[in-house]
C-alpha positions as semicolon CSV with decimal commas, in nm:
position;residue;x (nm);y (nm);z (nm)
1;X;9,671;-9,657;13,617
2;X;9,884;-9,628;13,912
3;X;9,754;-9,390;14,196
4;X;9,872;-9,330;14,532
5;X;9,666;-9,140;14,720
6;X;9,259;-9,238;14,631
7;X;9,198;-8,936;14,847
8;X;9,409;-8,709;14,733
9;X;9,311;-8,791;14,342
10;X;8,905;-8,764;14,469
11;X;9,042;-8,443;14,595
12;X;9,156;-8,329;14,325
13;X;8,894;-8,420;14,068
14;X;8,612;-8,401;14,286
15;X;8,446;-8,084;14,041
16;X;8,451;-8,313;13,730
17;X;8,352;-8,654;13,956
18;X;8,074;-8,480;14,057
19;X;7,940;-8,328;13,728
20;X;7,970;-8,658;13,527
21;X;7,793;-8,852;13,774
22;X;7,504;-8,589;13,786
23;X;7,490;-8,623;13,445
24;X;7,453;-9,046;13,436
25;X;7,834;-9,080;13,336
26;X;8,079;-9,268;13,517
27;X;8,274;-8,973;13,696
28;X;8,574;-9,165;13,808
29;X;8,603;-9,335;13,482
30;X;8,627;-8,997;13,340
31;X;8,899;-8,786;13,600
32;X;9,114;-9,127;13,585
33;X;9,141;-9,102;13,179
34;X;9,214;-8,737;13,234
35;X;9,485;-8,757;13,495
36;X;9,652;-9,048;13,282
37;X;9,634;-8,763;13,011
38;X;9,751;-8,485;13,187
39;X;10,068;-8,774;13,321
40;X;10,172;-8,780;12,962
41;X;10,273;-8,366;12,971
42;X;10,657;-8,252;13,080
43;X;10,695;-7,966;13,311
44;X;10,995;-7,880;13,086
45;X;10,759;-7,728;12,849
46;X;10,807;-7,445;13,035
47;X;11,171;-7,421;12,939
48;X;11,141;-7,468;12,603
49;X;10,883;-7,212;12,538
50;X;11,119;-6,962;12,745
51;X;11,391;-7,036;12,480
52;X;11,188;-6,938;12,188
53;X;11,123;-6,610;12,353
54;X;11,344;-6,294;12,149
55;X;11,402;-5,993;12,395
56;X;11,553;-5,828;12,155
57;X;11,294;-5,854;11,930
58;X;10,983;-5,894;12,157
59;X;10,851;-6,200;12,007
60;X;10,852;-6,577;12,008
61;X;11,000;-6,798;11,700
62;X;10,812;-7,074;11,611
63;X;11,061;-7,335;11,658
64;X;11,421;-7,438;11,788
65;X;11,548;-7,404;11,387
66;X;11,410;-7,095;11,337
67;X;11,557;-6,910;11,598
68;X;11,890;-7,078;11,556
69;X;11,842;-6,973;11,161
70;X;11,814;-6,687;10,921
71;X;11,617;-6,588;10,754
72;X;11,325;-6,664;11,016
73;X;11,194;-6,424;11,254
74;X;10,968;-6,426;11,560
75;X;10,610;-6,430;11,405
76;X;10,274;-6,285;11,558
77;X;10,096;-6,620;11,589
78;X;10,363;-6,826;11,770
79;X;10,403;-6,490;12,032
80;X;10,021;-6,509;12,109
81;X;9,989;-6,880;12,076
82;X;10,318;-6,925;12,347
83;X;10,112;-6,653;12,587
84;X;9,813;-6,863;12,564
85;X;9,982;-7,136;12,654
86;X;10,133;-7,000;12,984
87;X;9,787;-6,872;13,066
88;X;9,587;-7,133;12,980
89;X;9,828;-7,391;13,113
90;X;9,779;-7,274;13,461
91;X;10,150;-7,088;13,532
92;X;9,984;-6,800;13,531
93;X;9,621;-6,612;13,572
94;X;9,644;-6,331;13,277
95;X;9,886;-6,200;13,056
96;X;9,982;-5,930;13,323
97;X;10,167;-6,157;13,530
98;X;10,444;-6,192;13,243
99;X;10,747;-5,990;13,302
100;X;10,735;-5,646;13,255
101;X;10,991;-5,623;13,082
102;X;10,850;-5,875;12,806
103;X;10,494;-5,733;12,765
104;X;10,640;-5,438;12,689
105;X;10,858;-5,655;12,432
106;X;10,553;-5,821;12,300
107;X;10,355;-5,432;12,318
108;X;10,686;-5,364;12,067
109;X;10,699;-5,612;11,866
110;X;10,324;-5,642;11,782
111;X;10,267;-5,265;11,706
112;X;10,595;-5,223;11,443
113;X;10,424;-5,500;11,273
114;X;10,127;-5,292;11,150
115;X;10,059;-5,109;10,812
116;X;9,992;-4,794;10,850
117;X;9,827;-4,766;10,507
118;X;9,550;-5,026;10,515
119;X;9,569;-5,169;10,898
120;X;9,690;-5,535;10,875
121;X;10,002;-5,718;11,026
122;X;10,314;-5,783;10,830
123;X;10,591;-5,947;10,907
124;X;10,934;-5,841;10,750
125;X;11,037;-6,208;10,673
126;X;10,707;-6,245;10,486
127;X;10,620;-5,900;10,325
128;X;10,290;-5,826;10,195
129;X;10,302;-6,107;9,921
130;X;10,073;-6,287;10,184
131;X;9,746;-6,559;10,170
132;X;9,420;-6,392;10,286
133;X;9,416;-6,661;10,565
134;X;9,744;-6,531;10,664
135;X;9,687;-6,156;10,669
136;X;9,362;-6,282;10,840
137;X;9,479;-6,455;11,162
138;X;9,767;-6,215;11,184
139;X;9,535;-5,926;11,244
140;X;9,280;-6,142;11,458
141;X;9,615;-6,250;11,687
142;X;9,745;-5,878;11,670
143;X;9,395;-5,776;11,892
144;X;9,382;-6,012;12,081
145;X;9,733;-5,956;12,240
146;X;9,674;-5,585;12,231
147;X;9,327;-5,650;12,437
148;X;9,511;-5,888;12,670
149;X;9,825;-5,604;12,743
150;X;9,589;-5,374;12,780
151;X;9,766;-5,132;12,471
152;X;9,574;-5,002;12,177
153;X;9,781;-5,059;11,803
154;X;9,916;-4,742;11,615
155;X;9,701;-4,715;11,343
156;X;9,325;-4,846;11,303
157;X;9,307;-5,139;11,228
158;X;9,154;-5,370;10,908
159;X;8,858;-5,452;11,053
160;X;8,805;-5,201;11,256
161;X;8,830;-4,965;10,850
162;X;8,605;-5,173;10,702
163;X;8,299;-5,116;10,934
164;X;8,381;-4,733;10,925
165;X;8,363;-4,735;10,567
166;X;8,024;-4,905;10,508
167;X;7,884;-4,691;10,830
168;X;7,999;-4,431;10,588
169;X;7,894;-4,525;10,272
170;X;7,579;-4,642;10,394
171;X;7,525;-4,271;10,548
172;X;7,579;-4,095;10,204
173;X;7,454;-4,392;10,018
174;X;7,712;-4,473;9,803
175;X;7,928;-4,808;9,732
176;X;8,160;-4,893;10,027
177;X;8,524;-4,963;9,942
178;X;8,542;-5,303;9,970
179;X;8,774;-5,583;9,864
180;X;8,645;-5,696;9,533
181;X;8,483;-5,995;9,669
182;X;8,309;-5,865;9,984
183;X;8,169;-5,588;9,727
184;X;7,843;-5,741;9,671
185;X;7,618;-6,095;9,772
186;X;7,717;-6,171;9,362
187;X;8,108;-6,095;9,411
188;X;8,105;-6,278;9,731
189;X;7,950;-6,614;9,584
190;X;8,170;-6,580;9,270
191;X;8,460;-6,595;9,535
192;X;8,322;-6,878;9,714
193;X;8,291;-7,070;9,395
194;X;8,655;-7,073;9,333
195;X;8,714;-7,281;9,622
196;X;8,691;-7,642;9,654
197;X;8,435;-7,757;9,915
198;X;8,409;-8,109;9,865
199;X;8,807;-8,228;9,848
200;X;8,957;-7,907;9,970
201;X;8,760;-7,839;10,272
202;X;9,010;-7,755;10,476
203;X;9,192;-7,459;10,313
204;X;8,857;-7,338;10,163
205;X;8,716;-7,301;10,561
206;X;9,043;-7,177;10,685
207;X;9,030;-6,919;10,404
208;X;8,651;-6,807;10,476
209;X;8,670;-6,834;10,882
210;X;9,041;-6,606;10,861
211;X;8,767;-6,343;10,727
212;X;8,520;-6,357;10,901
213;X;8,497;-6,014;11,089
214;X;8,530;-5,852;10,756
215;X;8,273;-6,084;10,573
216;X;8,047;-5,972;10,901
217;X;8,156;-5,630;10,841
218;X;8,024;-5,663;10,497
219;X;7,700;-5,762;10,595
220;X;7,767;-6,089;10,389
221;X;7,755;-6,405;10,668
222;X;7,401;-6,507;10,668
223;X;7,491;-6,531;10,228
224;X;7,839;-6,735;10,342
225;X;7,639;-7,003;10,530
226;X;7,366;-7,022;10,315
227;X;7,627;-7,133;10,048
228;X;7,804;-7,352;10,324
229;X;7,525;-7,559;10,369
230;X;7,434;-7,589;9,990
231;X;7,776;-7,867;9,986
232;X;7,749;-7,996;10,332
233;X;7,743;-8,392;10,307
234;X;7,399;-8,494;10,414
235;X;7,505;-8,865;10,496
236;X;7,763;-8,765;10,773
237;X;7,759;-8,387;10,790
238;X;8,083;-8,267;10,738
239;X;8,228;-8,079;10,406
240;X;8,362;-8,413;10,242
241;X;8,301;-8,744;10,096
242;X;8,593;-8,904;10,116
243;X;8,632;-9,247;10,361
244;X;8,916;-9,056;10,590
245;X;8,703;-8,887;10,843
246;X;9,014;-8,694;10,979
247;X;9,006;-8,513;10,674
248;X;8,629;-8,440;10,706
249;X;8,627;-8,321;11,045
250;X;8,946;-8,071;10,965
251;X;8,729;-7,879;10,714
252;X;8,416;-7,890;10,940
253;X;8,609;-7,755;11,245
254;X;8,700;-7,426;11,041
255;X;8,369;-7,374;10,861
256;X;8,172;-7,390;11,208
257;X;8,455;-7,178;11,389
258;X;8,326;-6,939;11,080
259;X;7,925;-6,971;11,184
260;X;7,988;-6,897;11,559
261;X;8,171;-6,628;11,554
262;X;7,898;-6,509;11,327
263;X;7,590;-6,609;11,551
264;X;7,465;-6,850;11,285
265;X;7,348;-7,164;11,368
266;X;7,533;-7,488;11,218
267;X;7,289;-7,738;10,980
268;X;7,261;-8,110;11,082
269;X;7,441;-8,059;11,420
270;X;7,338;-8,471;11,513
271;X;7,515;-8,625;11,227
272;X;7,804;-8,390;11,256
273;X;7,847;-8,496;11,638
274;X;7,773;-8,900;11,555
275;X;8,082;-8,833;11,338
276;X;8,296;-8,664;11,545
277;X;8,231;-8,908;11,806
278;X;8,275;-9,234;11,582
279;X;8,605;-9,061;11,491
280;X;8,695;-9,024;11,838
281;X;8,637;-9,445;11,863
282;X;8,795;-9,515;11,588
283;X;9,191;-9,610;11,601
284;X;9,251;-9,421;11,290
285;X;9,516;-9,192;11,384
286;X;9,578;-8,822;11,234
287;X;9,845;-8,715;11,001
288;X;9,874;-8,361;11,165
289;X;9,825;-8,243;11,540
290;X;9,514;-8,105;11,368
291;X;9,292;-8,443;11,341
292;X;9,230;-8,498;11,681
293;X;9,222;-8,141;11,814
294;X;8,952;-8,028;11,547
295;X;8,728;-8,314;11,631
296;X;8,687;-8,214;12,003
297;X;8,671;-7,884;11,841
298;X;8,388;-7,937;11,626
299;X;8,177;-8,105;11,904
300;X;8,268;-7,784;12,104
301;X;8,110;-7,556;11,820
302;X;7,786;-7,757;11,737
303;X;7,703;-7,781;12,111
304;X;7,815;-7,376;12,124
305;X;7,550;-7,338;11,842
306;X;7,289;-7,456;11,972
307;X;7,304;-7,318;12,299
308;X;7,304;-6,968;12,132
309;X;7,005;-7,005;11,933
310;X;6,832;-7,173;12,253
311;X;6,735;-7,526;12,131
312;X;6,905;-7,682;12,470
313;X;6,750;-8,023;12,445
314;X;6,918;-8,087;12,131
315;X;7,259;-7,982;12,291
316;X;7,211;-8,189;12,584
317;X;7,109;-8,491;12,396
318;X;7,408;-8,489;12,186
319;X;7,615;-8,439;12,531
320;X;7,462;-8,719;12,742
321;X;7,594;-8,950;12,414
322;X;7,920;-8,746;12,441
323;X;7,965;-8,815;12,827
324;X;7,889;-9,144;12,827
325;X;8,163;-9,253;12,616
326;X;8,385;-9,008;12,793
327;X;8,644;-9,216;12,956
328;X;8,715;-9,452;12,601
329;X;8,748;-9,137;12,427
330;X;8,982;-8,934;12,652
331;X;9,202;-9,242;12,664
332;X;9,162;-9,326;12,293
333;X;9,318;-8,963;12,239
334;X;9,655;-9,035;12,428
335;X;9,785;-9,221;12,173
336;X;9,685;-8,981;11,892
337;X;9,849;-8,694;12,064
338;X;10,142;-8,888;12,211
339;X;10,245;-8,982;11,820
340;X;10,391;-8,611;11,781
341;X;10,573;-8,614;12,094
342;X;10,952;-8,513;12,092
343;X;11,217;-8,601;12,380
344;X;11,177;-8,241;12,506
345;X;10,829;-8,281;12,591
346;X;10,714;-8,073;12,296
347;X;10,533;-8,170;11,993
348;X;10,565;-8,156;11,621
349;X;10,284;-8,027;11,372
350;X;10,315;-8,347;11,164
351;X;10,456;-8,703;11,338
352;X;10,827;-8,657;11,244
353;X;10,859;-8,318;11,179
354;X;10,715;-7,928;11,235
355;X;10,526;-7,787;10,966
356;X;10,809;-7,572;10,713
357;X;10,489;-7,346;10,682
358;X;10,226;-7,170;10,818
359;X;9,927;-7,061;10,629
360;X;10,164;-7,079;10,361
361;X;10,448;-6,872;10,493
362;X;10,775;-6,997;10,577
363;X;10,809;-7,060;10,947
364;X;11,090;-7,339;10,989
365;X;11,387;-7,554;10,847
366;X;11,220;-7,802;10,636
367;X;11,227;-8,177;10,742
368;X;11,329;-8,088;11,051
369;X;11,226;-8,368;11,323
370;X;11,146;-8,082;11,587
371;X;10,884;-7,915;11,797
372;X;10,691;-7,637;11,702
373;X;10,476;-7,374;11,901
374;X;10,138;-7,460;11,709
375;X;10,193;-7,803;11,720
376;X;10,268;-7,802;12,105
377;X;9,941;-7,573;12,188
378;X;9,735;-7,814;11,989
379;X;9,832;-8,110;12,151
380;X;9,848;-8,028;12,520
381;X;9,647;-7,692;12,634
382;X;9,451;-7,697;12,312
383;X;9,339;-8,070;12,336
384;X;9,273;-8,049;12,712
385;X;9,066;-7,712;12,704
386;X;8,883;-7,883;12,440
387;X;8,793;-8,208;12,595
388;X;8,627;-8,007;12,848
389;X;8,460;-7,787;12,684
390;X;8,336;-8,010;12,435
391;X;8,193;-8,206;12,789
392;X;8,079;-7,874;12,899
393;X;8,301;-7,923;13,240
394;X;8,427;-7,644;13,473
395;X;8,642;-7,655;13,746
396;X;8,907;-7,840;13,636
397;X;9,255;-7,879;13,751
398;X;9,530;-7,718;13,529
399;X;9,798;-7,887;13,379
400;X;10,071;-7,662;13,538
401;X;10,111;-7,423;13,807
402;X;10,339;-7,137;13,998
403;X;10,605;-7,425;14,001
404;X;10,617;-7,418;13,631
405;X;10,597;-7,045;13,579
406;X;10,893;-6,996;13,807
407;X;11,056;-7,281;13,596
408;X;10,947;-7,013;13,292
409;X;11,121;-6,706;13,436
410;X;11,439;-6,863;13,528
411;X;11,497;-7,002;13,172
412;X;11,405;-6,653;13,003
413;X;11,701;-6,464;12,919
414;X;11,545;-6,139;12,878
């Protein structure tokens, strides 16, 4: 790797240098994988994500083909996943630096997507004819911009229903309204049992962790990861059995993400991390943006577990292993995340195209070879932020800057 200033790159790095050294790492091993990462990003990220924004609308489409085609719409996820990325990219320091004029788009946009009658987000491409993993997300992204803007939504929302109803019912002791399947420990394993856990992983975890304010709400989460852990793999720890370990980690990344935001603590957190990491060695490459973002991901969460419940020697045993092969991991992911590149410096959901759907709604022009807003979060912001906070690293430099956001502005054309 070519470098042409030693001091200036020390300089620059010196946070991360330090920390991996303290730790018995090699710390310049480790900032010169990174900075050969961050050299494979294109400051004209910025432009692209300015021409998926909608003023008219107040959101962002997910991709070049769906704005430039009807029927699709701006959508709730690719709006809050395009502000994260400006954030967390370093163009910016919160959401209140955006224009004014487009948080008050995106203040728009988000609250005429909310039901009045139960309190979840719909979109009017999609309807209500939506997957519970859909209606999920879309009300966890709908708060989280609304927290972020600093606005409160129109109506109450799902969530926020749900734990007014069992405060209520609890107070005049009588059965809660609940969806059928959060309506009792029995209802709620009978639902659980319809999913596969073994081949299916994936879409089973997604399903569960989409819920999992309202499973909390239901008092049902300590019941959801005691059935978790009944089909957890006890040769590798993950939720499969099949040879592609990709696969595997997808499904664990989603069913942790489901035990952390619950406060639970995550079984056989050492053989889940010695697979994660032998994936990370591996040259097996992923079919989706997914594979190699989940499995920094899922080191992230079982570290995060333990933490919370205090066992600290566990953690820091699985992250001396983690740090010390560091450098061959951070460079073995350039080539996994470089395969969904596209000549406009964004990246595609799959290798040669953007996913036509999203939690099963449609989001794109099929088989289009094409960059998507997931698919670009995953694989640059979402792969970096990982990577460090899988190594437990602060301090470190950001892949973008006020150059970049001013690059941002120009393009919009609000």
């Amino acid at each position: 790797m070519k470098m042409a200033n030693k001091i200036d790159f020390n300089e620059k790095w010196s946070n991360i240098i330090l920390a991996v050294n303290e730790r018995g790492g090699n710390g310049v091993a480790v900032a010169e994988a990174l900075e050969e990462l961050y050299s494979n990003y294109s400051d004209n990220l910025a432009n692209w994500f300015a021409g998926l924004y909608d003023s008219e609308i107040g959101g962002f489409y997910y991709s070049n083909s769906a704005r430039d085609n009807e029927p699709y719409l701006p959508d709730i996820e690719s709006t809050a996943q395009a502000m994260n990325f400006i954030q967390n990219s370093g163009m910016i320091n919160s959401a209140m630096a955006l224009p004014e004029k487009m948080r008050k788009g995106i203040e728009r946009f988000t609250k005429s997507l909310q039901d009045p009658d139960d309190g979840f987000i719909y979109h009017p491409q999609w309807g209500k004819d939506i997957v519970d993993s859909r209606r999920g997300r879309d009300m966890n992204w709908a708060c989280g911009i609304a927290e972020r803007l600093g606005f409160s939504l129109p109506y109450p929302t799902a969530n926020e229903r749900l734990k007014a109803l069992m405060a209520s019912a609890a107070e005049e002791k009588r059965e809660a309204p609940l969806p059928e399947h959060l309506k009792s420990r029995e209802a709620f394993i009978k639902y659980l049992d319809t999913f596969d856990w073994i081949d299916d992983a994936y879409f089973a975890g997604n399903t569960v962790a989409a819920q999992g304010q309202q499973i909390k709400a239901a008092g049902l989460a300590e019941t959801c990861a005691e059935f978790l852990n009944r089909y957890q793999n006890p040769e590798n720890g993950l939720w499969n059995k099949k040879s592609d370990m990709h696969y595997g980690i997808n499904g664990f990344m989603k069913i942790t993400s489901f035990y952390i935001n619950a406060g639970l603590k995550i079984n056989m957190p050492e053989l889940a991390a010695e697979s994660a990491m032998n994936i990370l060695k591996s040259d097996e490459k992923g079919t989706t943006v997914c594979h190699l973002y989940n499995t920094w991901f899922s080191i992230r969460n079982i570290l995060n577990s333990l933490r919370r419940v205090g066992e600290n020697e566990r953690a820091d045993e699985i992250l001396k292993k983690l740090t010390l092969m560091a450098p061959e991991a951070i460079l073995g992911s350039i080539p996994k995340a470089m395969l969904f590149r596209k000549e406009d410096g964004s990246f595609s959901y799959m290798p040669h195209q953007a996913c036509p759907r999203s939690q099963q709604a449609p989001v794109c022009i099929p088989g289009t070879n094409e960059g998507d807003v997931n698919g670009t979060c995953i694989s640059t912001t979402g792969i970096i932020g990982n990577i460090y906070m899988a190594l437990e690293l602060k301090g470190y430099p950001k892949l973008f800057g006020a150059r970049e956001y001013e690059m941002f502005e120009s393009a919009l054309k609000l």
